[in-house]
C-alpha positions in Angstrom: -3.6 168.5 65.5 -6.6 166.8 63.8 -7.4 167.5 60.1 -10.2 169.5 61.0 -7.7 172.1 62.6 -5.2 171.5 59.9 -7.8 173.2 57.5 -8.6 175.7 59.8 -5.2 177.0 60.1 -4.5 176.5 56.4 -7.4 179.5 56.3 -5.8 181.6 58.9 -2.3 181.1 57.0 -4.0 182.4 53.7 -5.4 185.7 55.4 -2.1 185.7 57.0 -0.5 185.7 53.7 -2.7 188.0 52.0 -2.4 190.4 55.0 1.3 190.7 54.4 1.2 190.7 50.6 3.2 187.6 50.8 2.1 186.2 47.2 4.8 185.6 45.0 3.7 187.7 41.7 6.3 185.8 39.5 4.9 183.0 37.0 6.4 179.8 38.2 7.8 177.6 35.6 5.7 174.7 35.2 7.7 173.5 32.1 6.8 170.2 31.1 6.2 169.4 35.1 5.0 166.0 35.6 0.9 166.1 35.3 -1.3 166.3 38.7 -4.6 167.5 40.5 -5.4 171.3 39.7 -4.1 173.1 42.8 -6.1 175.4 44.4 -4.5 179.0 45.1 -2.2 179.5 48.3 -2.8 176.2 49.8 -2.1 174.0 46.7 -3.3 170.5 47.0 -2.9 170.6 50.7 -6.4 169.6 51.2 -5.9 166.2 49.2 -3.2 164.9 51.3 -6.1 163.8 54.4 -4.9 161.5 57.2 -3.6 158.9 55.4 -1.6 160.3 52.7 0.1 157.6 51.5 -3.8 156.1 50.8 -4.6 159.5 49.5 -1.5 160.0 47.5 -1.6 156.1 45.8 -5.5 157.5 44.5 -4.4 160.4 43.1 -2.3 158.3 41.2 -4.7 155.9 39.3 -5.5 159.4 37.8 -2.5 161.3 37.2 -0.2 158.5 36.8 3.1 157.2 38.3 5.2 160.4 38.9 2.7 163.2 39.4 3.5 166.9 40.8 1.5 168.5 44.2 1.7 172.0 44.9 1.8 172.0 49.1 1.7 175.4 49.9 4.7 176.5 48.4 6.5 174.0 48.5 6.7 171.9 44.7 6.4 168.4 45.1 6.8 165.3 42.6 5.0 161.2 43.8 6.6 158.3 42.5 4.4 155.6 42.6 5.4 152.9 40.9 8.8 150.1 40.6 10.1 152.1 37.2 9.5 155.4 38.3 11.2 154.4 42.0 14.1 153.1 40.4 14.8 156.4 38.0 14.8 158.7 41.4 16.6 155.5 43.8 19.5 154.4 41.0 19.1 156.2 37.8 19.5 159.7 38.9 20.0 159.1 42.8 23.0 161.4 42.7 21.0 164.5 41.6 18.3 163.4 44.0 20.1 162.5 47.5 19.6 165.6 49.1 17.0 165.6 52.3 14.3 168.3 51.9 14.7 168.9 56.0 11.8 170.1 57.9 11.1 172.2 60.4 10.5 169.4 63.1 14.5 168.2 62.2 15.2 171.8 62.9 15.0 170.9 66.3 18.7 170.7 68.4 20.2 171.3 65.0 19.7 167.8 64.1 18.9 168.4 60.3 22.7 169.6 60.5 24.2 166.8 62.2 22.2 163.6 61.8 22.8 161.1 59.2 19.3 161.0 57.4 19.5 164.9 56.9 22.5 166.3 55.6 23.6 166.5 52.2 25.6 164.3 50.1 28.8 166.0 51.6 31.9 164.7 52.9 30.6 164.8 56.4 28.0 162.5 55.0 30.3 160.4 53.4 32.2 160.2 56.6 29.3 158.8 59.0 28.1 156.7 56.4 31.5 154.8 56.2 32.2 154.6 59.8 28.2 152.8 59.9 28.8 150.9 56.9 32.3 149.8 57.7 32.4 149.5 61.8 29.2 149.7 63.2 26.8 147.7 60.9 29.7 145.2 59.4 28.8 141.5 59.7 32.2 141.4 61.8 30.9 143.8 64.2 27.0 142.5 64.2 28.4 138.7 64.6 30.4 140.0 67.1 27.8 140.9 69.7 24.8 138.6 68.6 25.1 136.6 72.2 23.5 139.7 73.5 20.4 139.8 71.4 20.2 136.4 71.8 19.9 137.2 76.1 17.5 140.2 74.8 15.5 137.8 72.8 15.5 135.0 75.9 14.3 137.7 78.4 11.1 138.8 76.2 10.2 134.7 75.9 10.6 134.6 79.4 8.3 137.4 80.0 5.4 135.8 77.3 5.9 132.5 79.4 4.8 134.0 82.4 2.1 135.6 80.1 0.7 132.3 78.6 0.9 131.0 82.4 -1.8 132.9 83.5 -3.6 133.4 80.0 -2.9 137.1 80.1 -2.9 139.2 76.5 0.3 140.2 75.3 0.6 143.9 74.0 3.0 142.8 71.1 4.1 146.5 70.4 4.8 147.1 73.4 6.7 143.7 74.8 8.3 144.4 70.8 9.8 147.9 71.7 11.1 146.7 75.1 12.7 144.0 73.5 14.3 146.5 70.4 15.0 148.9 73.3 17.3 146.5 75.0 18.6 145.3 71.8 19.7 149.0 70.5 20.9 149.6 74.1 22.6 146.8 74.3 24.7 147.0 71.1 25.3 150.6 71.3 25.5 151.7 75.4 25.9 147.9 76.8 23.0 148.4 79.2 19.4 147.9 79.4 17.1 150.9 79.5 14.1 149.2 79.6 14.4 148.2 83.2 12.0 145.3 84.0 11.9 147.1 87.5 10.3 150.1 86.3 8.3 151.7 83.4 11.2 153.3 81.5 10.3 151.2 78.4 6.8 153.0 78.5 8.4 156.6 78.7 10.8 155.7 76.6 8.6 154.7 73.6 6.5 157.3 74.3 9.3 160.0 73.7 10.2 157.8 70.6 6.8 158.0 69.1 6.2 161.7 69.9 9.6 162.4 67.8 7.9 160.0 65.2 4.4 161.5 65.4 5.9 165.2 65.2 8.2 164.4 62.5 5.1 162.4 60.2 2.5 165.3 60.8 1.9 168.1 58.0 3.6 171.0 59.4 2.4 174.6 57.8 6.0 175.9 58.6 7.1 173.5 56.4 5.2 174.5 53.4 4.7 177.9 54.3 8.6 178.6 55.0 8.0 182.7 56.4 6.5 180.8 59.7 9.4 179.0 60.6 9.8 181.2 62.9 6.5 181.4 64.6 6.0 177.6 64.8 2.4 177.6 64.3 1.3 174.3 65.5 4.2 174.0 68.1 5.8 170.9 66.5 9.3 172.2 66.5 9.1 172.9 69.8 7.4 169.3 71.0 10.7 168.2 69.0 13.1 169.9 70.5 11.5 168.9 74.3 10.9 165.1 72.9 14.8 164.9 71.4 16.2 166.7 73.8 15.7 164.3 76.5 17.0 161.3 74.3 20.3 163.7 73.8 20.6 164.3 77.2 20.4 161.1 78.2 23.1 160.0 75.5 25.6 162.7 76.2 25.3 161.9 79.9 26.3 158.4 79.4 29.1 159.7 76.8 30.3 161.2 79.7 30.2 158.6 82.1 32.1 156.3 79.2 34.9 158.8 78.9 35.6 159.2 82.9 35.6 155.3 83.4 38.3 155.2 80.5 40.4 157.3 81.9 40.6 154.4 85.0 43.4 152.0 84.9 42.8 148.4 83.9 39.2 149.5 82.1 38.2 147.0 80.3 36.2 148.0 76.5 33.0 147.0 76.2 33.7 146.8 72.4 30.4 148.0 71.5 29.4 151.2 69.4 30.0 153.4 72.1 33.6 152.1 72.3 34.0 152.2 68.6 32.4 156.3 68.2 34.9 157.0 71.0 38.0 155.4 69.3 37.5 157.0 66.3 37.2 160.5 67.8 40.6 159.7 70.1 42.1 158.8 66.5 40.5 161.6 64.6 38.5 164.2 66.0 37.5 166.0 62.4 36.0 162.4 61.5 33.8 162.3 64.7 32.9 164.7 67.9 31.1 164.7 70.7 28.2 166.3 68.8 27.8 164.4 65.8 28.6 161.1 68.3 25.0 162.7 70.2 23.2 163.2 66.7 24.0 159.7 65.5 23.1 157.3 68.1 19.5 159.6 68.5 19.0 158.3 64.8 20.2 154.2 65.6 17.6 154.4 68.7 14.7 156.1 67.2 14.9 154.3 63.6 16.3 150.6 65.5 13.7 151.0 68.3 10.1 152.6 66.7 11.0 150.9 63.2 11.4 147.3 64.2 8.5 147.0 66.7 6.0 148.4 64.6 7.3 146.4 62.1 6.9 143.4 64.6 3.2 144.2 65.2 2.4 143.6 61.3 4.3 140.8 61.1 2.4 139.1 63.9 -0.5 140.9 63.0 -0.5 138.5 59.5 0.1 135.7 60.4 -2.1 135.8 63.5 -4.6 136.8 60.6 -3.6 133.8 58.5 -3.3 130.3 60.5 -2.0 128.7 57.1 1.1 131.1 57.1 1.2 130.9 60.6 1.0 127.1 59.9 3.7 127.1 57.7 6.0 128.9 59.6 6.1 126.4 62.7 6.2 123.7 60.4 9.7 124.8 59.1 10.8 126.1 62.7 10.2 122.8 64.2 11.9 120.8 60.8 15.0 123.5 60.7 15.6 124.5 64.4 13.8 121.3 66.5 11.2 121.6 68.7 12.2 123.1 72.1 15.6 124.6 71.0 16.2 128.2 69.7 16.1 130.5 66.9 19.7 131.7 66.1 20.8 134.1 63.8 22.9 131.4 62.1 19.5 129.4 61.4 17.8 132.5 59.4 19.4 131.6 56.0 17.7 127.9 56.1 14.4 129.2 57.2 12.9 130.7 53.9 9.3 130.5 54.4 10.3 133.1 57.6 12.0 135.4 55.6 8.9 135.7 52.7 6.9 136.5 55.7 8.7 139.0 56.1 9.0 140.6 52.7 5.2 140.2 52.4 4.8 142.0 55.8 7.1 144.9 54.5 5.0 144.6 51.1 2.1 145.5 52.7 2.8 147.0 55.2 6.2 149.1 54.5 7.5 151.0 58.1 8.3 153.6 55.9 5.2 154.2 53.3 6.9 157.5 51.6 10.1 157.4 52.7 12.3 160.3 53.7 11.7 162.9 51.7 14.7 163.8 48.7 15.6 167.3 47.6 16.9 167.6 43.9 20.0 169.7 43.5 19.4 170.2 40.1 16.6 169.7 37.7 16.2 165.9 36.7 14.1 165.0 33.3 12.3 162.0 33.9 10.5 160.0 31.0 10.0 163.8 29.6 8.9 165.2 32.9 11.1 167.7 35.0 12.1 167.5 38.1 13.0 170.4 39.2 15.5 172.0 41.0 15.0 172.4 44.5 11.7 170.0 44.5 10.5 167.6 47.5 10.5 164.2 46.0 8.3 161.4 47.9 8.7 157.9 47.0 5.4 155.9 48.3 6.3 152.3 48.6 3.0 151.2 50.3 1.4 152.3 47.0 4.2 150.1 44.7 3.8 147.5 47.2 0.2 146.9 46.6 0.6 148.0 42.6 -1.7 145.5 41.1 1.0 145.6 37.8 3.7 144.3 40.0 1.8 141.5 42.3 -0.8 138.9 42.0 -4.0 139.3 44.3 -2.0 142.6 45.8 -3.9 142.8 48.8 -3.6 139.4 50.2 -1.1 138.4 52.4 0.5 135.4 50.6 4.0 134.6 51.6 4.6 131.9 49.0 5.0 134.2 46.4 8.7 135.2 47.3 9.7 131.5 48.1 12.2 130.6 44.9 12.1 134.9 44.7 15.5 136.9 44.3 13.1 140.0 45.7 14.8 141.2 48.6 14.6 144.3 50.7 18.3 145.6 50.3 17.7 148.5 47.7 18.1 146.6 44.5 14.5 145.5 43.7 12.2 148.6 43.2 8.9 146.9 44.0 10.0 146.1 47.6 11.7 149.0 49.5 10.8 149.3 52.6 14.3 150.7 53.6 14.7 153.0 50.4 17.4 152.4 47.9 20.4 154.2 46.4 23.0 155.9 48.5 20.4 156.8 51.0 19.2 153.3 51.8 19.1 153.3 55.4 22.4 152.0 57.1 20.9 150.1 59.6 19.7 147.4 57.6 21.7 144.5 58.5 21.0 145.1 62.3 17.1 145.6 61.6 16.5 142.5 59.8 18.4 140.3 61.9 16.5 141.1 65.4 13.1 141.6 63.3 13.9 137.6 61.8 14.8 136.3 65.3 12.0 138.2 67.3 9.6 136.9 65.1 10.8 133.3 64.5 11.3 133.0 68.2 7.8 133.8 69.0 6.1 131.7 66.4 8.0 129.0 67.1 8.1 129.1 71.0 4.0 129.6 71.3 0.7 129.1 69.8 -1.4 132.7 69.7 -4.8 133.5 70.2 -6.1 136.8 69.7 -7.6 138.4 73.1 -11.2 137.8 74.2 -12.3 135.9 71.6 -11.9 138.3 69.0 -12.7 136.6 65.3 -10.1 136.5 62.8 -11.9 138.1 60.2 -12.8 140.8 62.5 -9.5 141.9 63.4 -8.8 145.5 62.7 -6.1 145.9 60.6 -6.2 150.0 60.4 -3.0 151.6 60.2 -1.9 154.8 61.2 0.5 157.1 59.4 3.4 158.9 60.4 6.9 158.8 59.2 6.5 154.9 60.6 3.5 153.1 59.3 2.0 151.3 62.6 -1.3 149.8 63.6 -4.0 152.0 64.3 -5.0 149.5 67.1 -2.6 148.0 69.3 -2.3 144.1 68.9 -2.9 142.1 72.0 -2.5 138.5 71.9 -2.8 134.9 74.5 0.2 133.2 73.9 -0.6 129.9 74.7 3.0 127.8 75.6 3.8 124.6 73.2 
């Protein structure tokens, strides 16, 4: 649904409303509330989030300031906006504010009540966190089966080869999600479902981004809760069709795993799978069949649509900027040699790599607002109140490009995190891409280490050009929001072999 429509049905939902006298009469208690734009009645400040709110949302607050409070619809909502203010809601009082406001798109398949981003601070929580932290995302585990991203990472060179062969483009998101694809697949299921045979990749990132797109777009049911059940612009239903495939697809092969361990002399694959099915043969209460199908939907769709759009930007920059670009193959061909490859063990001595990176995620963070939070109880904040019950957003594109925090904020410039502690783990408020606190996302370790080798193996292995002569300084570098920030414009580029 285009805005246009948006604001169409925001009018039909206010005659709605008055139709069925649904106006609370109560006064609500706006007691020392953090300051914001004047809402208008009904619809609340609806109208000021546009297309882009994370654009809209970082204007609002050179006026209102750092937290500020939106009415949206009914729904009460409070925008941090700056390092400080991140880290109050992230550390300070991240155990009042840990709870998911869950919207009506996670409704779908029940997911807000079994995946890991949703629930509640709870011992279920608590539960699938440690079995992530501890067994799935270890460095034991990741270490473990890092000879099959390194295949992964061989295949998509192989495939840009044959690319820079005949001069043909590269559609980096796309050759980025196949690769991710694989990689996910590969740790979790120990197959490839992007099949170089066929176009499964394709449909497969197309469900991915229609679960992204459907969870990113403003949904009237979720700030109008009495037409949950309704659906008004059908995006819990695109959900449930869009997710329920991926589940299918997972509890099929759940299946299939459990018959061929049943068969003597099977041999473990020893990846996730394995691991999710061990624990539920030691202790069913800890894991089931259903949680099992609920948690690997969230390791594909955040490990596959996160990482390649995150890809894009990073190639997008540096394609942008022959110094950093420069730079980069300069210390690839000093650290690793020319003609060999990028390792995983190689990523701690390549620094100049990895404050690409950061400055890609500066700029450019996959998540610009983060998951929503929920507080559980009211939170006073620099004399402001959060209140109980409130949605709180967290826009790290906007403390990302905070002119306070970083010199010349809207130029890409690498350098300025070489000698930097600033990393992306949750501990340094003006860089989180991934979030912070207790709900800093657990597939972290896993992210960063395909993202570093991905990108330092195609920097390294290729020069780029961008297709059909396109000028530098006319490359459009539009994004697109949705609960993951990608280009508006797909990148193509001629790899051109070394």
């Amino acid at each position: 649904m285009d805005f246009l429509s948006f604001v169409i049905g925001l009018c039909l939902i206010w005659i709605l409303i008055k139709t069925f006298h649904m106006i609370p009469t109560g006064k609500a208690n706006h007691r020392k509330l953090p300051p914001g734009p004047k809402p208008f009645p009904v619809i609340g400040n609806l109208l000021e989030l546009g297309d882009k709110p994370h654009i809209s949302l970082s204007k609002l607050a050179k006026s209102h300031g750092s937290i500020m409070s939106l009415k949206l619809g009914k729904l009460t909502t409070i925008v941090i906006s700056s390092a400080d203010m991140a880290k109050q809601v992230l550390q300070t009082h991240d155990r009042n504010l840990s709870n998911r406001t869950v919207t009506d798109a996670l409704r779908a398949h029940q997911h807000g009540d079994f995946g890991l981003p949703c629930i509640p601070i709870s011992s279920q929580w608590r539960n699938l966190r440690k079995i992530c932290n501890g067994q799935l995302f270890s460095n034991t585990a990741l270490d473990a089966n890092q000879d099959l991203r390194r295949k992964k990472v061989q295949e998509l060179l192989a495939e840009t080869h044959q690319s820079s062969l005949t001069g043909e483009a590269v559609d980096i998101g796309e050759a980025a999600f196949k690769t991710s694809l694989n990689l996910v697949s590969n740790t979790i299921l120990s197959v490839d479902l992007a099949d170089p045979n066929s176009d499964t990749a394709r449909k497969f990132k197309e469900v991915v981004s229609n679960i992204m797109k459907e969870l990113g777009k403003p949904n009237l049911a979720d700030f109008f809760p009495v037409l949950q059940k309704i659906d008004p612009q059908g995006i819990r239903q695109r959900s449930t069709v869009n997710s329920g495939k991926m589940i299918d697809l997972f509890a099929h092969m759940i299946d299939e795993r459990l018959q061929l361990r049943k068969v003597s002399g099977f041999i473990t694959n020893n990846d996730m799978l394995d691991t999710l099915l061990n624990i539920t043969e030691e202790n069913n209460e800890r894991m089931d069949k259903t949680s099992m199908e609920h948690l690997i939907l969230d390791l594909f769709v955040a490990g596959t649509g996160t990482t390649s759009a995150a890809l894009e930007w990073v190639m997008s920059e540096v394609l942008r900027n022959p110094e950093a670009m420069a730079q980069a193959k300069l210390e690839l061909e000093q650290v690793i040699g020319k003609g060999n490859q990028v390792e995983e063990s190689d990523i701690s001595r390549l620094p100049y790599l990895q404050a690409i990176v950061k400055e890609t995620f500066r700029l450019h963070p996959v998540g610009p607002l983060l998951l929503p939070r929920k507080a559980k109880a009211d939170v006073e904040i620099n004399g402001y109140i959060i209140p109980e019950g409130a949605q709180v957003l967290v826009n790290a594109w906007a403390i990302g490009r905070d002119p306070s925090l970083w010199e010349n904020a809207n130029s890409f410039m690498p350098k300025r995190f070489l000698g930097s502690e600033i990393d992306v783990k949750g501990q340094h408020f003006e860089l989180i891409p991934f979030g912070g606190g207790r709900r800093i996302c657990p597939g972290l370790p896993l992210a960063m280490r395909m993202l570093y080798l991905m990108s330092g193996s195609l920097i390294h292995t290729f020069d780029w050009k961008l297709e059909d002569g396109v000028k530098l300084e006319d490359m459009n570098m539009d994004d697109k929001f949705g609960l993951t920030l990608e280009r508006a414009h797909p990148l193509r580029a001629v790899p051109i072999p070394i």
